[in-house]
C-alpha positions as CSV (number, residue, x, y, z in Angstrom):
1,X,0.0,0.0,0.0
2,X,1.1,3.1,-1.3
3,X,0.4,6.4,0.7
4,X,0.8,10.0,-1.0
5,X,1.3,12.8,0.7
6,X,1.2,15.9,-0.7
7,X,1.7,19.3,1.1
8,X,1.5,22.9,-0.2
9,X,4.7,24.2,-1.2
10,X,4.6,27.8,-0.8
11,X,6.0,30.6,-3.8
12,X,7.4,33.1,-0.5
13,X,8.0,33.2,3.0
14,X,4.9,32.5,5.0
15,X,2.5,35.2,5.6
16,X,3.6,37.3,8.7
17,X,0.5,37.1,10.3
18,X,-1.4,33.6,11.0
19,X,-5.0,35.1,10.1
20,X,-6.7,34.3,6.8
21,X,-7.5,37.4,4.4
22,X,-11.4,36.6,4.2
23,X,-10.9,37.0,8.2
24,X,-9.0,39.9,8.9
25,X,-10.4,43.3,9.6
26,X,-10.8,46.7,8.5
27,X,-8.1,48.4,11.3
28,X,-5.3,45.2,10.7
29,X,-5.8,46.3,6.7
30,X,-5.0,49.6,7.3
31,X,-2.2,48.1,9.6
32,X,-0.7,46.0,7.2
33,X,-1.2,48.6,4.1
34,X,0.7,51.6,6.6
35,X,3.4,48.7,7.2
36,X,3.7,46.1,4.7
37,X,7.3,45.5,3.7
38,X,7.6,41.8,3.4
39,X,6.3,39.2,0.9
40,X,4.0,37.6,3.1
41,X,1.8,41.0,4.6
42,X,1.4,41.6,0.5
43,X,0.3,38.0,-0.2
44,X,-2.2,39.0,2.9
45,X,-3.4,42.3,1.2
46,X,-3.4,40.6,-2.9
47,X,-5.7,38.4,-1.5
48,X,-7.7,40.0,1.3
49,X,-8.4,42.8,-2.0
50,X,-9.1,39.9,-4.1
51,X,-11.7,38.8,-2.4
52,X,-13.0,42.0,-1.6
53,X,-13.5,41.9,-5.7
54,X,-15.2,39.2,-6.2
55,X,-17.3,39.6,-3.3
56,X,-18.1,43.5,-4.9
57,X,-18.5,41.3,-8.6
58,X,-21.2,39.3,-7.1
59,X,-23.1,41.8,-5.4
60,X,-23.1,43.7,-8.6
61,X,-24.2,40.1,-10.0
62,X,-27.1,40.2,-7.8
63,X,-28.4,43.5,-8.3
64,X,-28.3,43.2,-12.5
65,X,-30.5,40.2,-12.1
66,X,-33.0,42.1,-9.7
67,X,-32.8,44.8,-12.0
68,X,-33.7,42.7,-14.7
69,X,-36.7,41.1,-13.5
70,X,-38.2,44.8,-12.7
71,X,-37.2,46.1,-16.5
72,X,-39.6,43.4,-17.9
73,X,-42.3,44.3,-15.6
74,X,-42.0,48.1,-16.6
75,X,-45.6,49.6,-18.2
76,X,-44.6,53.1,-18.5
77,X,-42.2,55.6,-17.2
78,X,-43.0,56.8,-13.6
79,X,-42.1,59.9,-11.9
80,X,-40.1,58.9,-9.3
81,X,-37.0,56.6,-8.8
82,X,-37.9,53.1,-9.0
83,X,-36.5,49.9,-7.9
84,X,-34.9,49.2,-10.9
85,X,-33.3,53.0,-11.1
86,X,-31.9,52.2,-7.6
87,X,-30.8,48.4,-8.6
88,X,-29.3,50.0,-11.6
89,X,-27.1,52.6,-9.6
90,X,-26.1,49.9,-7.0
91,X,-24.9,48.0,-10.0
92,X,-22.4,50.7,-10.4
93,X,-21.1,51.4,-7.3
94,X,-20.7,47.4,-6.9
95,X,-18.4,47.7,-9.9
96,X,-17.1,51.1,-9.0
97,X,-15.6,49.5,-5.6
98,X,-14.7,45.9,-7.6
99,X,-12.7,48.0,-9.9
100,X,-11.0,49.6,-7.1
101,X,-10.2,46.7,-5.0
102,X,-8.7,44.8,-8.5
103,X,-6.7,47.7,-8.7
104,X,-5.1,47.3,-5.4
105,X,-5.0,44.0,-5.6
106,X,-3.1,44.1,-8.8
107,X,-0.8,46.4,-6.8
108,X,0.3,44.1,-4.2
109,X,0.5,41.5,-7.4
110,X,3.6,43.9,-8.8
111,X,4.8,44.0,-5.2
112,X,5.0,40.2,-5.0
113,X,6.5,40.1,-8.4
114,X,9.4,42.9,-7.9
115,X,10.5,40.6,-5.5
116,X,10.3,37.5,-7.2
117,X,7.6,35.7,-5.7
118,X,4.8,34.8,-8.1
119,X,1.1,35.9,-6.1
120,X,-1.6,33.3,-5.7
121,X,-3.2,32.6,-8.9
122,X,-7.1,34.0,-8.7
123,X,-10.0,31.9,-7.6
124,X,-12.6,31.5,-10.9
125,X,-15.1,34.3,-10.7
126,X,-18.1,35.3,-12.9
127,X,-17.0,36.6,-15.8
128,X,-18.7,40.6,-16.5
129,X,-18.1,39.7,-20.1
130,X,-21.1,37.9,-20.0
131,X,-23.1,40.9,-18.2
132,X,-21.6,43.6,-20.0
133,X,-23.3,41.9,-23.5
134,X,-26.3,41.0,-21.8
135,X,-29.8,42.7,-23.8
136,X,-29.9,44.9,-20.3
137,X,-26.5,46.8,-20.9
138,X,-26.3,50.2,-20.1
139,X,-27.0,51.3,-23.9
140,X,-30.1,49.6,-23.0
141,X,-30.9,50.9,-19.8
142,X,-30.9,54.6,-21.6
143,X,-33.0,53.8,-24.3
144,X,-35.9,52.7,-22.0
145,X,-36.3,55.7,-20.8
């Protein structure tokens, strides 16, 4: 009887702090962003930001889909915001903020990389190829009203 073991092997020194990125909060961020200076506080940051996006992505994800089912049920053009007018600019700040945390995630990316380490590959996500060419694009959104 054969018995495999296989572990991990790590691309950089180990993270300096033993908390996981989807656990860590808002004031040790700010910590490690005001500090950071070794490989393993910007592995924390890549992918505590990372996961910030896709957290933002799927929000984003949700609200296009509630904003879809209240486009089909339009009759005419009220005079006030509707739900769909408020889905559609939560939709935007979702991907407002998902841009934003990309971008610093892509930041501590270059960081790993100056220094030779090569950052985490992302997890899969939804891709907003498939949203942005959806009927309900923006183009669309303005010509309904």
């Amino acid at each position: 009887m054969l018995i495999v073991v296989v572990l991990p092997v790590a691309s950089g020194p180990a993270p300096a702090s033993a908390q996981e990125p989807e656990h860590i909060s808002r004031a040790d961020v700010k910590r490690l962003i005001a500090q950071a200076n070794k490989p393993g506080d910007f592995q924390i940051l890549a992918t505590f930001f990372h996961l910030q996006e896709d957290t933002y992505r799927a929000k984003a994800q949700n609200v296009m889909d509630d904003y879809a089912a209240c486009v089909r049920h339009f009759l005419m053009a009220p005079k006030f915001p509707t739900r769909a007018d408020q889905d559609f600019r939560l939709f935007d700040y979702y991907s407002a903020k998902a841009d934003a945390q990309a971008r610093l995630a892509a930041h501590y990316d270059d960081l790993l990389l100056a220094r030779g380490i090569k950052p985490r590959p992302k997890a899969p996500t939804v891709s907003m190829h498939d949203l942005q060419n959806s009927p309900l694009s923006r183009t669309t959104f303005s010509q309904l009203h």
